[in-house]
VOGU-3710 file (C-alpha; in Angstrom, 3 decimals, decimal comma):
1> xxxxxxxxxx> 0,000/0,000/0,000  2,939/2,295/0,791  4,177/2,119/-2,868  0,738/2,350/-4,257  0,601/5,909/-2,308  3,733/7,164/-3,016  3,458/6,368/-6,901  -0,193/8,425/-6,676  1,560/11,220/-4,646  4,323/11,424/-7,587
11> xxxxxxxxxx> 1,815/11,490/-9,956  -0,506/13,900/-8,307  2,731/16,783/-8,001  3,611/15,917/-11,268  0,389/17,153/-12,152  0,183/20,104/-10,206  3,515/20,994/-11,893  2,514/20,676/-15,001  -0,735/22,858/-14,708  0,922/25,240/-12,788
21> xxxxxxxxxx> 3,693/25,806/-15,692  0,426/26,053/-17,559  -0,568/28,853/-15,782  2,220/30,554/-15,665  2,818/30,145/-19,375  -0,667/31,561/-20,309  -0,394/34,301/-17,502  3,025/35,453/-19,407  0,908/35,423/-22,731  -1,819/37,385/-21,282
31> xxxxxxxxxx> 0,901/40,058/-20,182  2,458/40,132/-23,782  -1,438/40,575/-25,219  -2,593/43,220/-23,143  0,542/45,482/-23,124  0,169/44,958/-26,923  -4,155/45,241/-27,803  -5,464/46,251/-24,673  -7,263/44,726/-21,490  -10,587/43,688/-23,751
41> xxxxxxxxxx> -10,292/40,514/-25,338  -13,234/42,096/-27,817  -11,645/43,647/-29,298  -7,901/42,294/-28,848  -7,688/39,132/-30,845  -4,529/37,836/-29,383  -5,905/38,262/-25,791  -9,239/36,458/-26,962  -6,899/33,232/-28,058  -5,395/33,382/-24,625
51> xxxxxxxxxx> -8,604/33,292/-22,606  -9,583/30,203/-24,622  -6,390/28,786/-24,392  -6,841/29,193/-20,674  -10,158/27,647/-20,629  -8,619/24,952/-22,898  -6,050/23,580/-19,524  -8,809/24,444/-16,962  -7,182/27,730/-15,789  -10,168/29,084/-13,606
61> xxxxxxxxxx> -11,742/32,579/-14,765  -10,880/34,192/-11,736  -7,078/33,714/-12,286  -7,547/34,771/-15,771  -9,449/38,167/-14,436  -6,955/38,641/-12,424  -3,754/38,352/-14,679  -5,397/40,876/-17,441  -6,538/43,380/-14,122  -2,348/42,805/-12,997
71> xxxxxxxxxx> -1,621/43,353/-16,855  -2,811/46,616/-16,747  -0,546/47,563/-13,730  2,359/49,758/-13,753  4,491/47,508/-11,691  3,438/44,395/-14,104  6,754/43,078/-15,862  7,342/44,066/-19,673  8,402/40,269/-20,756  10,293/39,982/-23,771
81> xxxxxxxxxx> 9,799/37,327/-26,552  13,009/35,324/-27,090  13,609/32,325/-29,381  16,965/30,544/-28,522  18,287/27,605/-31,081  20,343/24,972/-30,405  21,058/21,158/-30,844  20,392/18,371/-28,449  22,037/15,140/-28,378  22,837/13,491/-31,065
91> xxxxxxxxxx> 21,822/16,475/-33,934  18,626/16,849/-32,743  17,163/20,176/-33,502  15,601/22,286/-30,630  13,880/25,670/-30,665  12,978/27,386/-26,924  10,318/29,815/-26,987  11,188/31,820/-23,927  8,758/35,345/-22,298  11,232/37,359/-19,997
101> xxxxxxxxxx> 12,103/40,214/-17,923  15,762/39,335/-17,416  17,106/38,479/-20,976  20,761/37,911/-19,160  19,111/35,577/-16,864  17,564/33,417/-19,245  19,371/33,046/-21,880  22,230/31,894/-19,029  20,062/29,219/-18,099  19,332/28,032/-21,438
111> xxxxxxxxxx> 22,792/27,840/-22,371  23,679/25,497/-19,364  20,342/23,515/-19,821  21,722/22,575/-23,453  25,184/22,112/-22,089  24,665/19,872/-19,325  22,419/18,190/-20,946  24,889/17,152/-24,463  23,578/20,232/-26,392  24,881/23,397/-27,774
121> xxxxxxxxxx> 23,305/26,414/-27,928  23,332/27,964/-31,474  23,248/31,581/-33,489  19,871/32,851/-34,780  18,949/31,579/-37,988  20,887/28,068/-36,958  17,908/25,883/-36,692  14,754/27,572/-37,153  14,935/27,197/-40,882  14,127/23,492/-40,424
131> xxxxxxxxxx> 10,871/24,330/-38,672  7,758/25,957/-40,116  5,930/28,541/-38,033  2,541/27,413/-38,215  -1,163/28,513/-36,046  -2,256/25,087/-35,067  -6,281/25,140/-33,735  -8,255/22,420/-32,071  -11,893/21,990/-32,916  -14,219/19,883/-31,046
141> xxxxxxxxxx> -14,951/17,699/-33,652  -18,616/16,735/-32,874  -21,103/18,647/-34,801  -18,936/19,405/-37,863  -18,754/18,680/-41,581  -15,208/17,992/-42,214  -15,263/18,319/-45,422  -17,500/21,458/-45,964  -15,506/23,039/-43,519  -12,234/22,384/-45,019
151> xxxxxxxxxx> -13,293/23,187/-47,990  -15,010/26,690/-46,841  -11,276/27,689/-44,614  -9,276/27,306/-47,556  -9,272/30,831/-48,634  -8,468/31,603/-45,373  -5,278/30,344/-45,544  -6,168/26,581/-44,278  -2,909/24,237/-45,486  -3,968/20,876/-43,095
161> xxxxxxxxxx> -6,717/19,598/-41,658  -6,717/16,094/-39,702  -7,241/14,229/-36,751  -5,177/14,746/-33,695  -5,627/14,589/-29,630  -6,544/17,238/-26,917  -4,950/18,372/-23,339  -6,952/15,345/-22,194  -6,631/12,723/-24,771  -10,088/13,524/-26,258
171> xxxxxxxxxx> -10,490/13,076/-30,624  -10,276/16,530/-31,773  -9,766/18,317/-34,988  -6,478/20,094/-35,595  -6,314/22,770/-38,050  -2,701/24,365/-39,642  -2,141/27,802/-41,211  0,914/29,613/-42,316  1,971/32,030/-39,683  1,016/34,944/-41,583
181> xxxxxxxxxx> -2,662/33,367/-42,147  -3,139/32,997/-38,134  -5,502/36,083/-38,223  -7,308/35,716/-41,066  -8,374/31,473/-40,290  -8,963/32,484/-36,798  -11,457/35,586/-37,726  -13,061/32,636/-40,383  -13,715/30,410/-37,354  -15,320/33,065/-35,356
191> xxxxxxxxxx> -17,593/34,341/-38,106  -18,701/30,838/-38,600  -19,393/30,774/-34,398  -17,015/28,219/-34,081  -14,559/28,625/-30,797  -11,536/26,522/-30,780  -10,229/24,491/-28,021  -7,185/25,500/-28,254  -5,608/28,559/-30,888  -1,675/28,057/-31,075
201> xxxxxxxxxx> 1,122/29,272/-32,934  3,821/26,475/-32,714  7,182/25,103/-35,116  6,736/22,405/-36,931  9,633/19,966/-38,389  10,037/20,099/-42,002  11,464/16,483/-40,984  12,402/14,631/-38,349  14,839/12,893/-36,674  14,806/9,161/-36,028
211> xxxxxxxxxx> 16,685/7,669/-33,089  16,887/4,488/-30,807  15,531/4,380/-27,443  18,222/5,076/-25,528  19,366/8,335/-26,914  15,729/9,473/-27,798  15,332/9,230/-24,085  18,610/12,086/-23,714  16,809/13,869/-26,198  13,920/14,378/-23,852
221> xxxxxxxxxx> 16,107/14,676/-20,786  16,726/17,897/-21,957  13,605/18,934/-23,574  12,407/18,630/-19,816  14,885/20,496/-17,986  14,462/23,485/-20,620  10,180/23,317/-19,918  10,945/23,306/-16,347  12,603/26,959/-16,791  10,642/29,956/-15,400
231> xxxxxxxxxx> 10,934/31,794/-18,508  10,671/29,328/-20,779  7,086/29,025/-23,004  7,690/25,921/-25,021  9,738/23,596/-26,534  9,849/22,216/-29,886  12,384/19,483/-31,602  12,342/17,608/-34,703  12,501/14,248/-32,849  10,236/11,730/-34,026
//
C-alpha cells in the first residue's frame, strides 16, 4: 500500500507541476497581449486566443481576471519574446520559446540547460529554418462537416486539416495555417461561431529525426529540464 501511495503522490505533483507551468505560461501570454491590444479581449484578438487557451487547460476565470486586471498595472513586468536555437544530443534540432524580464538571466540558463544536458546552444537563424511557423487550432470535432468546412477555410489560408488529440486525450480536430494566415483562419472560425479548443502558434519539423531508445530518451532529458525553466514558453524538436 505504501508504494501504491507514493506512486499516486508522484503522480498527483507531477500534475500540479505541469498545470501550474500552464498557468504561468498563459499568464506570461496574457501580459504580452494586453501590453500589446489592450485589457478587452473584444476587441484584442490575441488576448481572446489566450482566454480560450486558458479555458482549454482548466485555468479558472478568476485567475484569468486577475492576470489581465495585474496586466494593466504599472508595476506588471514588460516580458520579452526570445527564441533561442540549439542542438540536443545526437543532432537533434531544438527551438525554446522563452517570455522574460531578465534576458541575461535566461538566456544563461538556457545555455547550461543545453550544455549539461549534451547540447549546444546555437546563433539565430541556426535551426529555425528546419521548422515551419505554423497557427495550429483544435476543434471539437462533434457537430462538424469535415469536409465542408475544409473546404469553406481554404481561402483563409487553411494548409492541413486532420485528426489529432486534446490536453486530455479527447479526438479533436487540428487545423494548420501559415503564420502569416493565423488572423485571417482564426477571424473565419469566429464568423462561422465556431470557438476553438485550443488557438496556437507552434514550429513544426520540415522532418524529423529518427533515433533508438536510448538516446531518444537524452533527447527528452533535456527537452524537460528546458520546460521546467521559469521563462521558458515551449519547446519544440524535430525528434520523431
Amino acid at each position: 500500500m505504501g508504494r501504491i501511495f507514493e506512486v499516486r503522490k508522484a503522480t498527483m505533483f507531477a500534475r500540479w507541476d505541469k498545470m501550474a507551468k500552464q498557468f504561468s505560461r498563459i499568464g506570461k501570454e496574457i501580459a504580452i497581449a494586453v501590453k500589446t491590444g489592450g485589457p478587452d479581449p473584444n476587441t484584442n484578438p490575441a488576448l481572446r486566443r489566450c482566454v480560450q487557451n486558458a479555458k482549454s487547460v482548466n485555468m479558472p476565470k478568476d485567475r484569468v481576471e486577475a492576470a489581465i486586471k495585474r496586466a494593466t498595472g504599472k508595476e506588471m513586468a514588460n516580458y520579452e519574446e526570445i527564441l533561442y536555437e540549439g542542438y540536443g544530443p545526437h543532432g537533434v534540432a531544438v527551438l525554446v520559446e522563452t517570455a522574460t524580464d531578465n534576458p541575461t538571466r535566461t538566456v544563461a540558463n538556457v545555455r547550461s540547460h543545453f550544455n549539461k544536458g549534451n547540447g549546444n546552444l546555437g546563433n539565430s537563424g541556426s535551426v529555425s529554418f528546419q521548422f515551419k511557423k505554423m497557427g495550429v487550432f483544435k476543434l471539437k470535432p462533434e457537430g462538424l462537416n469535415q469536409e465542408e468546412l475544409e473546404f469553406e477555410l481554404i481561402d483563409s489560408g487553411l494548409e492541413e486539416m486532420g485528426e489529432g488529440t486534446g490536453e486530455n486525450n479527447e479526438p479533436v480536430l487540428v487545423l494548420r495555417t501559415a503564420f502569416s494566415d493565423f488572423g485571417s483562419l482564426q477571424k473565419a472560425l469566429e464568423v462561422k461561431n465556431i470557438i476553438p479548443i485550443s488557438a496556437e502558434v507552434e514550429w513544426i519539423p520540415v522532418t524529423t529525426v529518427e533515433l533508438p531508445e536510448s538516446q531518444a530518451q537524452e533527447v527528452l532529458k533535456l527537452v524537460d529540464k528546458l520546460e521546467q525553466d521559469e521563462d521558458v514558453q515551449k519547446v519544440f524538436h524535430n525528434l520523431q
